[in-house]
Structure formats: C-alpha cells, structure tokens
N, C-alpha and C positions, 0 to 999 in steps of 0.2 A: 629927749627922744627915747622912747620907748623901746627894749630890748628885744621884741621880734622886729620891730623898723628896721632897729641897725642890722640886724644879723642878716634882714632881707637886702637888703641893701650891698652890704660886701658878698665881692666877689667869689664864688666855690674855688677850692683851693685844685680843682680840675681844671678852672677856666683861670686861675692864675699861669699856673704854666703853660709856652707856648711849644706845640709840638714843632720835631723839625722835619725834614721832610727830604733825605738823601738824594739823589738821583742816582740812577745805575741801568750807564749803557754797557752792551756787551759789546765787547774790540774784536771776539773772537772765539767759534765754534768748541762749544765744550765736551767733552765725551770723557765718558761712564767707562771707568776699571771695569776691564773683562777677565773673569776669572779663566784658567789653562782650563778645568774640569769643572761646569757651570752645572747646576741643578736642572734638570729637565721633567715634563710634567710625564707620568709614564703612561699616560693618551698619547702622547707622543714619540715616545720610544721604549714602548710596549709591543703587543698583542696588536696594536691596531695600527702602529708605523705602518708608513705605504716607501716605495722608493721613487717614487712621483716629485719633481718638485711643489715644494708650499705652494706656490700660484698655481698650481693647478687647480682648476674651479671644480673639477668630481672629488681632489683630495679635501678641499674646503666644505663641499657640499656633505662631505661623510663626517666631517669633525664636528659642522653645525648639528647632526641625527645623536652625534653622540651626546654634545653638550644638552641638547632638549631631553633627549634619552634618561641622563645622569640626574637633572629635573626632577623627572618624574617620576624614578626610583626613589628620590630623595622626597618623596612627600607620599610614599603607598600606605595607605591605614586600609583595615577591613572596611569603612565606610564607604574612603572615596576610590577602591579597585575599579570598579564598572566606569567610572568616569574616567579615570590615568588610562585602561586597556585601550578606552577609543581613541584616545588623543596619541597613544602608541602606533594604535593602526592606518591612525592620520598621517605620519609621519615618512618621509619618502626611504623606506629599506626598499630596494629595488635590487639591490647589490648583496650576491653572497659574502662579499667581506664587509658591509654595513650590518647584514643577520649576522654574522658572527660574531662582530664587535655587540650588537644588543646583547646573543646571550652569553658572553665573556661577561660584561658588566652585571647581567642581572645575576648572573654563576657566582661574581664574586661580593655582590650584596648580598645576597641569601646565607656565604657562608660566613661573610661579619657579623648578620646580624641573625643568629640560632631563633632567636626566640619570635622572630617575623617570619620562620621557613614555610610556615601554613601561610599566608597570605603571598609571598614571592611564589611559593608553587600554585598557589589557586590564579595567580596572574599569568605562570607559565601554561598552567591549562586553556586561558583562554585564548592566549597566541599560541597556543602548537599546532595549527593549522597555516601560521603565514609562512609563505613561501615565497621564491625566488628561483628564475632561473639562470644558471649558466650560460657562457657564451656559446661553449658545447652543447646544450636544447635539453642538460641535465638538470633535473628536480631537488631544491635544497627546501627541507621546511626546518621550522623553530625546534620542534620534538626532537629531530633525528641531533640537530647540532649539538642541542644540549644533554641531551642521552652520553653523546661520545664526549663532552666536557667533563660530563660529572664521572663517567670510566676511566678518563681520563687520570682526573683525580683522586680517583679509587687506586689504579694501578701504578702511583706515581712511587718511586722507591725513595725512600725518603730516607731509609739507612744508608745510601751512598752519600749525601750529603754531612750526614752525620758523622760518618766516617772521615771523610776529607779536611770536616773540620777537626778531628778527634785528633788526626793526622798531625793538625797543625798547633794544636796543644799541645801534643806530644814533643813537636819540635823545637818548638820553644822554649827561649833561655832565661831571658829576664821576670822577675817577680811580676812586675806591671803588665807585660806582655801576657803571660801567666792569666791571671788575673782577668783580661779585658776578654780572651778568646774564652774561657771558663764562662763568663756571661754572655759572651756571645751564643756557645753552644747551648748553656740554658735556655735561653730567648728561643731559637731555630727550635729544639724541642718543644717546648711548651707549643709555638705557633703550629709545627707538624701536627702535636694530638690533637690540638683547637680545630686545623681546618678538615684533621678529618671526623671526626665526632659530626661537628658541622655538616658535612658532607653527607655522611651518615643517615642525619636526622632529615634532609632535606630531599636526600632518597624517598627516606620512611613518609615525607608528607605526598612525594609524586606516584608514590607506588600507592597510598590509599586514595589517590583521585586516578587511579587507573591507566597512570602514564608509562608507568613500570610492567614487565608482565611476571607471573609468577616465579617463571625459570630464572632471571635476572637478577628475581630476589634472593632465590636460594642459592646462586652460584655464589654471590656476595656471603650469605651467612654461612657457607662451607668455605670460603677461603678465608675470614675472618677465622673461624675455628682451627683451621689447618695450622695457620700462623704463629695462635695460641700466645703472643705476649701481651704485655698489659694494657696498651694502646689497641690493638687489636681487640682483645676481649671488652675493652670497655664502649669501642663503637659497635661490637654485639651485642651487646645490652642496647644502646639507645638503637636500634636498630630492631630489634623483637620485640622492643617495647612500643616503638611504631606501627608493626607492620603484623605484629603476632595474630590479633584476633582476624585482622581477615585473610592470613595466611592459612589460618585453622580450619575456615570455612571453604575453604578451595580445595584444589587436588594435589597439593602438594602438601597437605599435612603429615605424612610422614617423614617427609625433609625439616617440619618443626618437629615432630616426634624425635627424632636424632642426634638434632641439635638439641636440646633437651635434655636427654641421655648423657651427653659429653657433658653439657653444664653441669648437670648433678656431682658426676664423677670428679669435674673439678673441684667444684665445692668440698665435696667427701675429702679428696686427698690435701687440698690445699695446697696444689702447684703455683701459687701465684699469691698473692700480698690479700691484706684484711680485705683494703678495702676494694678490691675486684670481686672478693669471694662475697662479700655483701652486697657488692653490686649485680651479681648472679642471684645471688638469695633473691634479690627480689624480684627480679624478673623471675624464677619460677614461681613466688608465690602470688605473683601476677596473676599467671596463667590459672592457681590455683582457686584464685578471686575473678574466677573467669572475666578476666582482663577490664576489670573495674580499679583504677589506681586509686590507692590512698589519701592520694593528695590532688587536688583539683588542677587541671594543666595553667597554667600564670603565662598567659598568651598575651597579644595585643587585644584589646576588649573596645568594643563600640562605645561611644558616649553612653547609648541608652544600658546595658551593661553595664558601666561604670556610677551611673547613676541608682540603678535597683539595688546595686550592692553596698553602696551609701545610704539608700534609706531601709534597705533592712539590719543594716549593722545602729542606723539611728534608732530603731524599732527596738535592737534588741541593748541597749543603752538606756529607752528609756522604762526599760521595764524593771529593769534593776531595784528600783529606788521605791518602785509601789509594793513589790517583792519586800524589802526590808521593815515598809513601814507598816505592810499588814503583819510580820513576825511580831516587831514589837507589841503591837495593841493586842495579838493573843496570848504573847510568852511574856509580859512583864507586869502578871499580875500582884504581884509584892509591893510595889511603888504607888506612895500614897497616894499619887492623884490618882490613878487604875483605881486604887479602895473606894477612894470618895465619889470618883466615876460610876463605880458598879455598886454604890450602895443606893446612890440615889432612888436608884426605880423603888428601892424597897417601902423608901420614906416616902415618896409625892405620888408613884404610878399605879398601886396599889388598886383603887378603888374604878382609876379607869383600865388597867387591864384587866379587871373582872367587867367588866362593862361590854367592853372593846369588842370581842367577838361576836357579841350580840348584834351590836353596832355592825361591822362589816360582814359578818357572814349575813346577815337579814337584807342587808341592802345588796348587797354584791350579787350574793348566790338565788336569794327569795323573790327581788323585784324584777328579776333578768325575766321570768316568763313574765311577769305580770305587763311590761311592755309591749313585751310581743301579743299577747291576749287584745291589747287596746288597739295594736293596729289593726289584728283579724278586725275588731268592732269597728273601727273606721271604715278598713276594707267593706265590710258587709252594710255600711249607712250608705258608700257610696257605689252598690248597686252589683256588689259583684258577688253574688251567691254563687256562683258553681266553683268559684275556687275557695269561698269560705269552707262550704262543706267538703271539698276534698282536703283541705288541710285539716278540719276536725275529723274526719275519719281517718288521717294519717295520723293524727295526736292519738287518738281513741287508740289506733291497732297499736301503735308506738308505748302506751300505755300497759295494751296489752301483753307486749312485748317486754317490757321494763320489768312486768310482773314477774312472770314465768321462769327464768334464771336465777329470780334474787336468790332465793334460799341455795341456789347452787353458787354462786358467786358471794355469798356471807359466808358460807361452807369454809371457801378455798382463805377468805380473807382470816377467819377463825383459827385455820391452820396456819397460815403463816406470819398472822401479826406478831410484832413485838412493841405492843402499845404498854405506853408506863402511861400510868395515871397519878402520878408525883406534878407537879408544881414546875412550870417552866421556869428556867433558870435566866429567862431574857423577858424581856418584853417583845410585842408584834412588832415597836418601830426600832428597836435593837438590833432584832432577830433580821429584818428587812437590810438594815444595815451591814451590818456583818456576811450577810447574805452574798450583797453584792459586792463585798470586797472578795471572798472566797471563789467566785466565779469569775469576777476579773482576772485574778491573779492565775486560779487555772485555766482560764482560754490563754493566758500570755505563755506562760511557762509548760504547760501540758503535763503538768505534775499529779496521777492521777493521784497515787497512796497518799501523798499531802493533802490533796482536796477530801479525800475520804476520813482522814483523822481531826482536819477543821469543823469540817460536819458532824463529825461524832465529838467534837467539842463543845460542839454550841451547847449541848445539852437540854434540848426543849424539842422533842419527839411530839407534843402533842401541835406545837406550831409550823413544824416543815413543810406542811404544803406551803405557806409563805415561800421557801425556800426553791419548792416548786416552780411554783409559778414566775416567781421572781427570775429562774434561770430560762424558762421561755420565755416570758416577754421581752428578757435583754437577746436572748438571740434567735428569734424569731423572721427579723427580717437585715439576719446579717448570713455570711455567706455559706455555700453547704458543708463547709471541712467543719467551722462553727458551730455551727447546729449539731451535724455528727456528731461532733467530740463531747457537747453538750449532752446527746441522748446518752451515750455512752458512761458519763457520770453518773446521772439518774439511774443507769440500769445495774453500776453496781453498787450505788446504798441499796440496790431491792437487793442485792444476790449475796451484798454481807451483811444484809440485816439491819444496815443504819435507818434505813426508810423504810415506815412501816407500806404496806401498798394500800390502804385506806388513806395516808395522807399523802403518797403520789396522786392517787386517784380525786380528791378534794381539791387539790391545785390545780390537776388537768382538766376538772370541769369550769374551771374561772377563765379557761383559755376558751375552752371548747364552746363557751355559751355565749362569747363575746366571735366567733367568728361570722355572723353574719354582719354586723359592724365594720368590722378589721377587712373583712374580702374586698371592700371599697379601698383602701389605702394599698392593700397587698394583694393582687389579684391572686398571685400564685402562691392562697394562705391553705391551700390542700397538700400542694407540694413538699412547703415550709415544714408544716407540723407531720407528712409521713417522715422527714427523714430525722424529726427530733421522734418519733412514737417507733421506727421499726429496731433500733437496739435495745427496744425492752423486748420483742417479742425473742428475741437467743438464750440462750441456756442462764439458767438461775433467773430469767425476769419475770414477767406474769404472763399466764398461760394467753394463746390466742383469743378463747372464749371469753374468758372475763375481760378480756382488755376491750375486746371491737363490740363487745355488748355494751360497757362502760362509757364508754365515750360516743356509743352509736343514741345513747340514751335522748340530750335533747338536739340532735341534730335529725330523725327521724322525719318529727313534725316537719321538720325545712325541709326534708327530701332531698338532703347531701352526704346522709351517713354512707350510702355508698361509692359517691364521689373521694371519702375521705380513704375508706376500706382500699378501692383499686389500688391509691398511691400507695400504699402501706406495703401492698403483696409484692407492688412491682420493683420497688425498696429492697422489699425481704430477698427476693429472686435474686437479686446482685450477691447477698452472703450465701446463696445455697441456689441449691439448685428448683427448678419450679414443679418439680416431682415432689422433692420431700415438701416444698410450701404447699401444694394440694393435701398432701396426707396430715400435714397442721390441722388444714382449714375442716378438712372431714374427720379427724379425731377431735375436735373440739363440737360436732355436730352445729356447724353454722349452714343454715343457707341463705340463699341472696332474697330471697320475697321476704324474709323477715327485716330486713334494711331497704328494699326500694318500695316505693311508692306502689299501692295496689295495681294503678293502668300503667305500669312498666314492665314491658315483656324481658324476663328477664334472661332468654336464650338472647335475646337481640345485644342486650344491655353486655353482658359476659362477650359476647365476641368483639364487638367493637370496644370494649377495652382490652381485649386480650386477656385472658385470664381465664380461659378455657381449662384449666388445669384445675382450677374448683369443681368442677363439676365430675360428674360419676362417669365412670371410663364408658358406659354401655351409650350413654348421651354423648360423647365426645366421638363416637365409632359412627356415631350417627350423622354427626355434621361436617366427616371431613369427607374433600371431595378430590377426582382423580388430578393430580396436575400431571400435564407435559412433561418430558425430560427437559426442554428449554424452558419452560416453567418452575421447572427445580433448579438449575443451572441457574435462573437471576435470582433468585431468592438466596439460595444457599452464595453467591458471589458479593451479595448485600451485606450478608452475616459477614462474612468473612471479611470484607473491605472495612465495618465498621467495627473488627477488631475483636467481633465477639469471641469470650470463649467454650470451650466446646460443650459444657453443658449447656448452654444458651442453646448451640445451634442441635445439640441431641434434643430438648425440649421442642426444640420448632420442627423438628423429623417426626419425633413422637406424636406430634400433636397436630399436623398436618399430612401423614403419611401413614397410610393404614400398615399391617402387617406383610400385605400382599408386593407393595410397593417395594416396600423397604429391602426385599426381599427378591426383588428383580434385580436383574442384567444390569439393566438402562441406568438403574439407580445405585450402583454400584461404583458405576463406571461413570458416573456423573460427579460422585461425591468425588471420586480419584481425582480426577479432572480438576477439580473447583482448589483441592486442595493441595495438589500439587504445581499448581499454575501459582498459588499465593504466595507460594517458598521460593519463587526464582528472583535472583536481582540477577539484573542485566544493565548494561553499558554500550550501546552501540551494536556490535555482533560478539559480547563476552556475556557468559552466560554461565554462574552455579546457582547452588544451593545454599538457601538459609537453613544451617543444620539445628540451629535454635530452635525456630519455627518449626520445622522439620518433625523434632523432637516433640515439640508441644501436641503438634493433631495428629502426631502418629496414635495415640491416644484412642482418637476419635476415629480414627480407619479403623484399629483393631476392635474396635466394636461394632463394628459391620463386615469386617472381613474374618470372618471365625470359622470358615471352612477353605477347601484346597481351592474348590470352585472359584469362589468369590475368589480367592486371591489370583486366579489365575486371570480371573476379569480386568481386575484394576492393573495388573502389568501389560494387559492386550490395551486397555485405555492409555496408557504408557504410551505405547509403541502409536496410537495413533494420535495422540500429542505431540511427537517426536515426527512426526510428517508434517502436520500443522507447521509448526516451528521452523519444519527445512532441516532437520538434523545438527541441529549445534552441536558444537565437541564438545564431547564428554559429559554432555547435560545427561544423559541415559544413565550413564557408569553411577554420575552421582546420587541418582534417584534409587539406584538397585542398589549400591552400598550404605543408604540412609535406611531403606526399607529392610535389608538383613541386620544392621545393627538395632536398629530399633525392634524388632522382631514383630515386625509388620510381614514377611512375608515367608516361608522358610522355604528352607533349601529341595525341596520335593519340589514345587510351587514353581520353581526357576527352570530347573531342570524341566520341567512340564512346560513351560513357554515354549523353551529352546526347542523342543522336539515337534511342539504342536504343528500339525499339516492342514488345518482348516484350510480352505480355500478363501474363504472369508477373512481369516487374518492375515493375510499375505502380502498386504501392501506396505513395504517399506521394510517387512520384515530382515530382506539379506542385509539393509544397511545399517540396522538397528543391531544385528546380532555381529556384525562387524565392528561396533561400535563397543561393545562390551565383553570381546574375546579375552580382554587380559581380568575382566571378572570372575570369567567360566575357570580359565587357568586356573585362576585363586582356590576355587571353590573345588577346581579335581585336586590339589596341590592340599589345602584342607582334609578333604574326604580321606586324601593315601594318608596321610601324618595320621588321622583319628584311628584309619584301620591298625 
C-alpha cells in the first residue's frame, strides 16, 4: 500500500478524539455584584439628567435626539457638513431642553476638538436659526443658547477651583497623598488652559462667520488683557489672531489699536515668561504682515485638497532627480567618458556640421514660401482669381513693406549684436539637446540666473536660434504661467547679452512661418505666441518697431500680422498701462495699414479690437460718443466686478469720455457711486467697509476729484447712496473716515457738506448728519489741538 493510501485512510487526529458535551441546567436566578458607587454615563447625570422617571416616553424620546445627535457630531468632515445639518434639522428638537442638550454637546465637541472649530462653527451657522418654543409662548433659538454657553465658559472662574484643590495639597500629610493631588492639580490646570484657548479660538471662527458682534469681541479682548496672566494672555493671542483682520476693518479698530499698544508694552518690559512674550511677538508681527501668517492654517482638508497636495509634493519629488542629472552632464567635464563624449563630434561630425545648416536652414526657412507659392498656383488653376490677386498684391505691398525699415532695423541689430564668428563649440543635434534639458529644468525649478549661466555655457552664439525655437515649440501649447516664464528667459539673454537679437529673431521666424499649419492643431496659436512675444517688448528687449515689423514680415501675405499685433498690445496693457502702450506704438512710427490688408478699414478693424489707444488723440476725440450716466454706471460696474485695475478703468474713462464728461456733475457722482458701492461687505442688515479696497481706488477718485467742487459732489453722492441703502449704521462714518485718511477728501470739503442748504440736497440729509456727529466732533476736537 502506498503511503498517501495509508495516510488517507487513518483517521485525523481531530476526528480521533471524541468531544464531550456537559449539560447545564440552571436551579436558580443569578445576579450581578452591584457596586455601592457604580459608573454612570454623564448623558445621564450631567447637563442633560431630567427628574422624570426612565419610563417616561418624552425622557426616552430626548436621549434617542441625543444619541442620533452624538452620531452625527461624531462623523462632521468639511465634505459631509450640508448632509449631517439636514439630518440635524430632521431630528425632533421641539424642546428647549432637547436645544440645549444639542448645543452643550456640539459646545463641548468643538472645544475637544480645536482643530475642527471652523467646521463645528460653520455647522453652528447653519442651525442658528432653529428654534423652539416654550410653554410660556417664549422664543429659544440655537444662536442665543450658545452665545450664553460659550460666556458661559469665558466667565467661568477657574482659580477657585484651583484653589480648593491647592487647599487640599496644602493639607495633606502623607508622601503618596502628596503626590496623587500634585497630579491631580497639574491635570485640572492643564484641562482649564486647553478648554479655554479652545474656547477662545471657537469664538474667533463664530465671530468671522458673523455670529459674534464687534462689541463682544472687544469686551472679551479687554478682559483677557485686564487679567494679564499667562493663560489669559495666551488666549489673546489665539484670539487676535482669529478675529484681528476683520476687526481692523470694522469700527472698532481702535479697541485693536489698544490692545496692540499694551501688547507691545508687554513685550518691551517682559512681565510675563519667553514664551507668551513670543507668542505676542507674533501676533504683532502678524498684523505687520497684514495678517498674512507664516505658516499655512493645518485644518481639516477635503479629499480633493488632500489630494492636490500629494500630487504637487509628487511633482516637486520628481523634479529632483532631472535637476541632479542635468548638473552632472554640464559640471563633470574632467571624466573620461564626458572627454570621449565631447570629442566625438570633433572626429565624425565634422564635415556634416559644415553641411548641416545648409541642409536645414534651405529647407526649413527657403522652401516654407515655396509651398505656399504652389498653393496660390493651385488656387489660381482652380478658378479663383480674385483672391489670387489680392494675396499678390498683399505679397507685393508686404514686400514693399519688408523693404522700407530694413536698413533701420539692421541699424538697431548693428548696435546691439554681440555676434562671435568663432567655431561652435556643440553641434545642431547637441546644442538641440542640451537645449532641452536647460528649459526643462528651468520651467521645473524657475531658476532664472541658472538658466542664464547654462545658456552662456553652451558656447555656440552662432546656433541659439536652435535654442529659440526649441524653447517655443516646447511651450507653445502648454499653459500661460509656461509660456510667460518662457518669454521671460528669452527677454533676458537679449537684456544681458547672451542672445544676440538676430538669432532670437531667426528662431522666431521657424515659429512664425509654420503658423498657418499649427493654427489647425492650436486654434488659439495668436493668443499662445503674444504672451511668449509681449516680455521682449519691456525694458532692455527689442524695440516695438523692430520686433512687430519682424515677425509682421511673412505673416502679411496671409493677412494675420494684425491679428497677431492686437494680442501683443492687449498682453502689453496688462504690464502698463494703455497710455504708455500707445506712446510705444507712436514712437516706434507703426501704423495699422502697413499690417492689414489694403480692403480693411482700418478705423473699423482698431475699435472692434479695442485698441483705440494707437491711434492719434485728434482721431480718437473724433469717435467717442456721449453715454448716459446709466450708461457709465454699467460699464464702469463691469470694470470694477471684473476686478480690473484702475488704470484699466482710467484708460476706458479716457478713451470713451471726452473732456466735457469727465468733467461733469453726473460723472463724478457716478464714479463715487460705482466705487464706493464695490467696498461694502455686507451680511444680512451688517454693513462696513473694505478698507483694502478702499485704499486701492482711492487712487482713482483722487484723479478726478482735484478740486473742492468735485469733492463736494461725491460726498452729496454719499448722502444719496445712504438713502438708497435705508441708512445702515455707521456705513456713512466709515465712508468719511476712509475718505479723510486716504486724502480723498479734505477737511474744507466736509465742513462745506455739513453747512450746504441746497434744497436739492436735502433729502436724507438730517439723518445722514446724525449719523456722523461723532466725526464732526473729531474733526472740531482736531482743528482746537492744531490751533
């Protein structure tokens, strides 16, 4: 018998032994040791104990809200908030001691968990409207309960505790005894500062969604201050570091102003331990970094979030390593194989990089028209003479045009070449190589002075249009920060000399003569190549005129060089302003009939791109026409919504607004309007000023408000915005305190409001000037101090 037989055959040494099988009746009812002092859940005999018995079906009914309740706090992420709120509001609170027990529980998740306080108050924002009534017909909502929870635990005295245990340290005898209350009081401390910091900071997230109001927050950072220990001072800090920037923008910045002051003072004397004094330090250099922190807030983050920041930390991992290996292949030319590497070309390539150029520039550069020549001939065999002859009379004038500047454009290149006529030290298919390691590496790392010194290492000046070209075609139809950073390069080999500008200009015709091709693949191949061509046109690149005559050269014939020109300016107009880009365009003596097609009108062509600003002021007075004040008003509301800035919107004044206008009442008091309406953030019926913003187009007011007149306009526009509106508090005060600090309006200007009797201005005026009594104060209170 064979030895898997036998083995299958006996019994598993499992099924040898037979299990037994006890029985067990019980004779009699068993119960469970009851402790004298048993653990209870503190749902139970807490905050939310009822004196109801357990059966009672309303105390059951409130403990099942709490357990669903506890649920749903236990699963809040920024994602799934809007889904937990409604399943919240689904839930039967009907009962102001079910609302209280909700926000006890959510009061005391927020302050366990600090670093979720933004998302527990972005959930208390959206339940601070549910309510309940009493038996008595009185009104409880979410907001008010939890307002008086979190004062609650603001004003909690926490030193009498501490006391009482201190007490009981004190009185005790024993080493062990000693010992255990010693940790006990450590623990009670530590938990006191935790929950109020916590507290603290969960303020600072209710007070920037608006749940808080200004005076609440400052009563809080004046009794923190008053207190002055180091629990105290250290929940001022997370507390102004919360709530500082949009305390600054409100009407209580002199209550930051103050607190401020005492901080410093601490700091100076050093009343209190390192590290509070550093933790002040930074809070004021906060403020100094206009409330931009150092270091990035480490909150709860969304999957999608969590995910970007994994693949650009992958991004910048694997850039590393291309970075290393292009150092070596240019810094370790000592090592034999580098030698035998770079001697090759000298032994084998020889006779074809004497060749080579012949070779591709004849083909590349020479046979590009001759294509195009064969399609006119095809065109013209199959029956289309009237657009043959307008494209040879656009070739012709195009020619004509090519002529005419050269000797002025060999001139500029004369002057500013730095052409060797030595011997390149690479070859084309080297130079190409190297090329693209050098541009890789700087679109990864954005290392300009590197990328400038690699280029000035290659050592083959007579080959860098390769280098040209090679860096537009790699980023040509990649994204616009890309391309920017790209033209950027390019414009400063011209401005230190690495790139001669005849072999910028040699590269950018292999681009520019392949665009009727490439427009098929890349529609938007005009777009592309303005925003790699408009960082040559800035200081140290090449002049306007040679550049848009250069490349206007065989785009002409096609009748898109000025397709190409518009993107260019309206590129440029983003770095400057569209004033100094006109006075470019007319110091370089360009005009548009020399780039469009003979039958293109070119007044029509110039406004329907916008670009009005080329043209000569005496032609531009000609074509603008009168708009409405509600004509100006959406135009000027457009600019402003879309963020533009003010030279944009002084360009589209200037260039749509004759003198007359600009110069009116209507259009005074329009501009006010438009841009003072843009600075307000509002919340329901809460109402300031963005002093940021503020700041910014004040700017732009005081360049139309340059006499008492005008100023007296835009404060009467004021007053009748402030009717519009219904009279919000304090919006007026802040508008005229933003307008004298910024010296938008001066102190004659106010005074002259105040007194004005028009009959005409009179509407609204008693409530407006009641509204900003305690400004006038200021300003006679000012006036006696200067006298």
């Amino acid at each position: 018998m064979s030895t898997s037989t036998r083995l299958d055959s006996e019994p598993r040494p499992s099924e040898q032994i037979q299990r037994k099988v006890i029985p067990w009746k019980v004779t009699a009812d068993l119960k469970l040791h009851k402790a004298e002092n048993p653990w209870e859940s503190s749902v139970r005999t807490g905050v939310h104990s009822c004196a109801k018995p357990e059966n009672d079906p309303e105390q059951v009914k409130t403990q099942v809200v709490f357990k669903l309740f506890r649920g749903i706090l236990n699963r809040v992420t920024p994602e799934k908030l809007d889904i937990l709120v409604n399943q919240v509001t689904e839930l039967d609170i009907d009962t102001k001691e079910r609302l209280s027990g909700v926000v006890e529980l959510t009061f005391e998740k927020a302050i366990s968990e600090p670093s979720f306080s933004r998302v527990y108050a972005k959930m208390c924002q959206s339940l601070k409207m549910l309510t309940v009534h009493t038996p008595d017909g009185l009104k409880v909502t979410f907001n008010k309960l939890l307002l008086l929870r979190c004062q609650k635990e603001f004003e909690k005295d926490k030193d009498e505790i501490l006391k009482k245990k201190q007490e009981e340290l004190e009185a005790a005898s024993g080493d062990q005894e000693k010992k255990q209350l010693t940790e006990e009081l450590e623990e009670i401390k530590y938990k006191a500062k935790r929950e109020s910091v916590s507290n603290l900071k969960f303020l600072g997230e209710l007070y920037k969604l608006k749940m808080l109001t200004d005076g609440i927050a400052c009563d809080c950072i004046t009794k923190l201050l008053k207190d002055n220990d180091e629990v105290s001072l250290e929940c001022l800090c997370t507390l102004v570091s919360a709530i500082g920037k949009q305390l600054e923008l409100g009407i209580r910045k002199t209550c930051l102003d103050k607190c401020f002051d005492q901080m410093k003072q601490i700091v100076t004397v050093k009343s209190t331990s390192n590290r509070i004094c550093f933790m002040l330090q930074d809070v004021l250099e906060l403020r100094l970094n206009k409330w931009v922190p150092r270091h990035k807030d480490q909150g709860p983050k969304t999957i999608g979030e969590i995910r970007k920041e994994a693949n650009l930390e992958g991004q910048r991992f694997n850039q590393q390593p291309h970075r290393r290996e292009h150092r070596w292949f240019n810094q370790q030319p000592d090592r034999p194989d580098n030698q035998r590497f770079n001697q090759q070309p000298d032994r084998r390539d020889n006779q074809r990089f004497n060749q080579q150029p012949d070779r591709r520039d004849n083909q590349r550069f020479n046979q590009q028209p001759d294509r195009r020549d064969n399609r006119e001939f095809n065109q013209q065999s199959d029956g289309r003479d009237n657009r043959q002859l307008n494209q040879q009379s656009d070739r012709q004038r195009g020619q004509q045009f090519n002529q005419q500047p050269d000797r002025q454009v060999g001139r500029w290149y004369q002057h500013h070449s730095t052409f060797n006529s030595t011997k390149p030290s690479l070859t084309e298919e080297q130079l190409e190589k190297k090329s693209s390691a050098i541009i890789k590496e700087y679109l990864n790392i954005n290392d300009m002075k590197e990328a400038l010194q690699c280029v000035q290492e290659l050592k083959s000046t007579q080959l860098l249009f390769l280098f040209v070209r090679k860096g537009l075609e790699y980023t040509l139809d990649r994204n616009a920060t890309t391309r920017e950073r790209m033209g950027l390069l390019l414009h400063q080999l011209i401005k230190s000399g690495i790139l001669p500008p005849e072999q910028y200009c040699k590269g950018l015709q292999g681009i520019i003569e392949e665009t009727e091709d490439l427009a098929i693949d890349i529609p938007k191949i005009w777009l592309y190549l303005s925003e790699l061509l408009t960082p040559m046109l800035l200081e140290g690149g090449i002049p306007m005129g040679v550049l848009f005559r250069e490349i206007s050269k065989p785009l002409i014939p096609l009748g898109t060089a000025g397709v190409l020109l518009v993107h260019i300016l309206n590129g440029l107009c983003k770095a400057m302003s569209r004033e100094k880009a006109g006075i470019m365009w007319k110091e370089a003596g360009l005009r548009w009939k020399d780039f469009l097609p003979e039958d293109e009108d070119v007044h029509k062509f110039v406004t329907e791109k916008n670009v009005e600003f080329t043209l000569d002021k005496e032609t531009k007075e000609s074509q603008k026409k009168k708009l409405s004040s509600a004509e100006q008003k959406k135009e000027l509301d457009t600019l402003i919504q879309d963020k533009a800035d003010n030279h944009t919107i002084a360009d589209w004044i200037e260039n749509n607004l004759d003198e007359q206008q600009t110069s009116s009442n209507t259009f005074i008091r329009t501009l006010t309007t438009c841009i003072c309406q843009s600075t307000i953030i509002s919340d329901e019926n809460y109402y300031i000023v963005d002093h940021d913003l503020m700041r910014q187009r004040a700017t732009l007011l005081k360049k139309y408000l340059h006499d008492e007149e005008k100023q007296l306009q835009a404060l009467s526009a004021l007053q009748v915005l402030m009717v519009q509106m219904d009279h919000p508090s304090q919006l007026l005060r802040m508008f005229f305190d933003c307008l004298y600090d910024f010296d938008v309006i001066t102190i004659r200007t106010y005074y002259k409001w105040e007194l004005n009797k028009n009959p005409g201005e009179q509407q609204g005026k008693d409530v407006a000037l009641q509204s900003v009594t305690n400004f006038f104060a200021w300003l006679h209170d000012l006036k006696a101090a200067n006298r």
